[in-house]
N, C-alpha and C positions, 0 to 999 in steps of 0.2 A: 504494500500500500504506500501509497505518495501524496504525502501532504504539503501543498505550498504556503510558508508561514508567512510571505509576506505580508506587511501590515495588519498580521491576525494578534491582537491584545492577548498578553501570556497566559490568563485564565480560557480563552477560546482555543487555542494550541494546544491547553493541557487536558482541556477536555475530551479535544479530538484523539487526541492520543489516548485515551484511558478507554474511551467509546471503541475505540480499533481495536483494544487490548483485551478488551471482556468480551469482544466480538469475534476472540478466537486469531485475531491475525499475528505473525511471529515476525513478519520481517515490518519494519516501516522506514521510511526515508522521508528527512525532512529539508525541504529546498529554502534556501532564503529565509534563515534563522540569524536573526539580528538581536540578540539583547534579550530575548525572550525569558525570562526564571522558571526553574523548578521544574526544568524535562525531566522524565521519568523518577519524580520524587515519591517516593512509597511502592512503586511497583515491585510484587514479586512473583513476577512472570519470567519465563526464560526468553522474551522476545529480544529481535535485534533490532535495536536503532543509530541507524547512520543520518548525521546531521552536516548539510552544508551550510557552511555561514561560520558565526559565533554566540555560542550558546550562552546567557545571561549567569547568572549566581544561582549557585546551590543547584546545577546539574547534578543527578541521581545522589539526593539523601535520601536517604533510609531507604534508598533502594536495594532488594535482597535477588539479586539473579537475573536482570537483563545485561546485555552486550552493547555498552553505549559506542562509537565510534566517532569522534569530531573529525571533520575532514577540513580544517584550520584550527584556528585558536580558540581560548573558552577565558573567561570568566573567572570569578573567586569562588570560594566555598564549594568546588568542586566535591564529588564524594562525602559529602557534610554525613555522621555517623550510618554511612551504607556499610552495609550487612552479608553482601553477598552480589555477588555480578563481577563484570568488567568494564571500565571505563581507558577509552584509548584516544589520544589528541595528538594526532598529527603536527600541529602548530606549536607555539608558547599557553601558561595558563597565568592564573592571576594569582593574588592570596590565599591562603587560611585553607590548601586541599589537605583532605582525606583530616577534616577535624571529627577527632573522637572516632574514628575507624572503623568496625570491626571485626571488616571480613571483605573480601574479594581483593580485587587491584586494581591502581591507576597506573598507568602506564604513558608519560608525557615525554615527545623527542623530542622538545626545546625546552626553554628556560621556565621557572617559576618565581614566584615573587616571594614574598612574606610570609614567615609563620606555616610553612608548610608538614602536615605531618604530625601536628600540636595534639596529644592524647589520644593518640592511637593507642589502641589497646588489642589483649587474646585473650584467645578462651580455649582453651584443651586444643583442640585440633582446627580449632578458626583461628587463623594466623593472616591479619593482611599484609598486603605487600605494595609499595609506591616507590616506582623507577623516574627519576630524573634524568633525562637523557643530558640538558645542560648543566648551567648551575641554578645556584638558589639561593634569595637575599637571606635578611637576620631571621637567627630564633628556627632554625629548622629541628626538628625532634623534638620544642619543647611540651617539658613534661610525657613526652613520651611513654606509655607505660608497658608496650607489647608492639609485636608486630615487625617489619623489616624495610627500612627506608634505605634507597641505594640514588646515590648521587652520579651520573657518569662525567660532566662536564666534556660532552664532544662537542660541543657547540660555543659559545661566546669569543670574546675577542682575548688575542694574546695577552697572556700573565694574569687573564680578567682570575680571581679565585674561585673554587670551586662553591663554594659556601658561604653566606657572608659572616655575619657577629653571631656569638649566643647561641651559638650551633649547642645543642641538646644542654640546652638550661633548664634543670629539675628532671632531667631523664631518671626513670625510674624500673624500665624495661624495654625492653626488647632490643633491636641491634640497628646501626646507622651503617652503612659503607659508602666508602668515599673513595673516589678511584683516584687514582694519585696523590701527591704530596697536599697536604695543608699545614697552613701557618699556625700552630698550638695556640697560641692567642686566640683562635676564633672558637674555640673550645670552649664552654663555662662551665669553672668550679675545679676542681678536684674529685667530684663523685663520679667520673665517669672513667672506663679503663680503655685506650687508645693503643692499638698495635697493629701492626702488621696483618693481613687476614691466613690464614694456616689453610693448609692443603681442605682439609678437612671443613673449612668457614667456604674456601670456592666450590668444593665438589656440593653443597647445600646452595651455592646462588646461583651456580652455575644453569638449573632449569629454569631459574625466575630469566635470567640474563640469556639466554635460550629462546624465552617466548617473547621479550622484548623483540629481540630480534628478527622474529618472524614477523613480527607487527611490521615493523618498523625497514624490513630487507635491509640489514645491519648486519656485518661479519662477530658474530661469538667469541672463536678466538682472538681476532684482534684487540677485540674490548678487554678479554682477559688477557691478554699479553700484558698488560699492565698493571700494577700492585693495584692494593685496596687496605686503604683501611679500617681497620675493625673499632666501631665504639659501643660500649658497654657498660651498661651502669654496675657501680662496687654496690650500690646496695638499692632496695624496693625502697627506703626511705633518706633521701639523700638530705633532708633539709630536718631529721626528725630531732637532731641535736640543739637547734637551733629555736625551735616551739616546745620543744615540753622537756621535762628532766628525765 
């Protein structure tokens, strides 16, 4: 099914889409998406939506199992506490993706902005996952609590960092990689443990970095050709010395 968004106000869009959705359709394509919020927010259907254009704020929250695809750029609040599915962006994305997490993946080939990644969390065997293809401003990981955030930086301009400030400020689980060298300054605190990634940390990214790839027609080995590092929080309560005795 094919919807043309233009000039269709975001509640008229969301409707059609939901109306298509209960109507049994699995594939939909959306032409001339401008700004529109809250594509596929709540749905938990296994349909696929492919969107042209640039999709507004808060693209698939608390969505649990559709296959969203941007074919350019997106917006902020990306993945806002989605539960399950996959979200892929072709393009750059904006702020504040995959807040409060906690299940499926984002998967973006360009740059991101701010705050990305901010309380993500797991659950037993719900583990999300959000690839970075370029880099990513302040505050990524923070508070962090589960989950697996991978920065690649193939993109941006020479010496640009991979990361900006306040990289996993209050991290309190799950694991950050970061492919190549960064400045330890852009690290916050001491609660977090930074090393090298071990044979055994790439044979586990290795399938996330795998189906990036495939998204994305991206060489695998090449990416891993080159180190990563591993960040990790020393403890669940990195700040508890600090509030209570």
């Amino acid at each position: 099914m094919r919807i043309d968004a233009q000039g269709l106000h975001y509640r008229e869009l969301n409707h059609m889409i939901r109306e298509a959705v209960a109507g049994g359709e699995t594939e939909i394509e959306l032409d001339h998406v401008n700004g529109q919020r809250y594509i596929a927010d709540g749905i938990e259907r296994p349909v696929s939506i492919t969107i042209h254009g640039v999709p507004g704020n808060d693209l698939g929250a608390f969505m649990d199992g559709p296959s969203v695809v941007v074919r350019g750029n997106a917006q902020d609040v990306i993945g806002n506490t989605m539960n399950g599915g996959k979200i892929v962006i072709h393009g750059h994305a904006g702020d504040v993706l995959g807040y409060g997490m906690r299940g499926g993946k984002i998967l973006v080939r360009g740059d991101v902005g701010y705050r990305v990644g901010i309380h993500m969390k797991a659950y037993r065997s719900q583990v999300p996952v959000l690839i970075v293809g370029g880099t990513t401003a302040d505050f990524l990981g923070e508070y962090m609590a589960g989950g697996i955030l991978v920065v690649l930086g193939l993109t941006g301009r020479q010496g640009q960092p991979v990361v900006g400030d306040y990289c996993a400020t209050g991290m309190h689980g799950g694991m950050i990689y970061l492919r190549g060298g960064v400045d330890p300054s852009r690290i916050a605190g001491d609660h977090v443990a930074v090393r090298e990634a071990t044979d055994d940390d790439l044979r586990e990214l290795r399938p996330h970095l795998a189906e990036y790839c495939a998204e994305f027609g991206c060489d695998v080995e090449a990416i891993m050709a080159r180190s990563f590092l591993r960040l990790a929080p020393f403890s669940h309560r990195p700040y508890g010395g600090k509030y209570a005795a």
